[in-house]
C-alpha positions in Angstrom: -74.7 -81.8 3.6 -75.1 -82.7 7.3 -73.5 -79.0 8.5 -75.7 -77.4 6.0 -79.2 -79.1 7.6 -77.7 -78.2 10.9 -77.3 -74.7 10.6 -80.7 -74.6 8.6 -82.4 -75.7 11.7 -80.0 -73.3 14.0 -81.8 -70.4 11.9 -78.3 -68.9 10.8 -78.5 -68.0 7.5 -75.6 -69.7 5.0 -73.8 -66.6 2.5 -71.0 -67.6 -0.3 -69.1 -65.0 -1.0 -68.3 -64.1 -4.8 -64.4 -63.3 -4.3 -65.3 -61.8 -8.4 -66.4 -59.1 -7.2 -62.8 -58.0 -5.1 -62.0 -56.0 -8.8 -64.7 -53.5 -7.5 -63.1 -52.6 -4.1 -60.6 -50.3 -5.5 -62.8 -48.7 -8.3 -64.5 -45.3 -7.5 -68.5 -46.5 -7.8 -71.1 -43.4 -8.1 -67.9 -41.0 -7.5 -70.4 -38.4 -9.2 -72.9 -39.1 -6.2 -70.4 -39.0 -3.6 -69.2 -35.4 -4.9 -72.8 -34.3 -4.7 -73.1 -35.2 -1.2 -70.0 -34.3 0.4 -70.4 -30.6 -1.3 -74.3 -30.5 0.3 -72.5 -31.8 3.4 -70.5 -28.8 3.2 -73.3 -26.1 2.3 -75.7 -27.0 4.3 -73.9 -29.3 6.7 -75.9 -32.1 9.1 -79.0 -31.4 10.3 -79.7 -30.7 14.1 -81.5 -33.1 15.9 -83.5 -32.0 19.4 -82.8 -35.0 22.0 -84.5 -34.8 24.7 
């Protein structure tokens, strides 16, 4: 509990990872939405930006 208040007070913030959610790394999420970007990617390509 000590390391805990001490890295409270070092302003670091404390994440547990949820190793349940590894079954999702290999599944295709939102492939649908993926598809529909890489073909506008295609079409229309990126946009062109002006730096000056």
């Amino acid at each position: 509990m000590k390391k805990i208040q001490e890295l409270s007070d070092k302003k670091i913030p404390i994440v547990k990872i949820d190793n349940s959610l590894e079954k999702y790394k290999t599944i295709p999420i939102f492939q649908n939405k993926v598809e529909q970007a890489n073909e506008v990617l295609r079409t229309v390509g990126l946009p062109k930006l002006d730096i000056k």
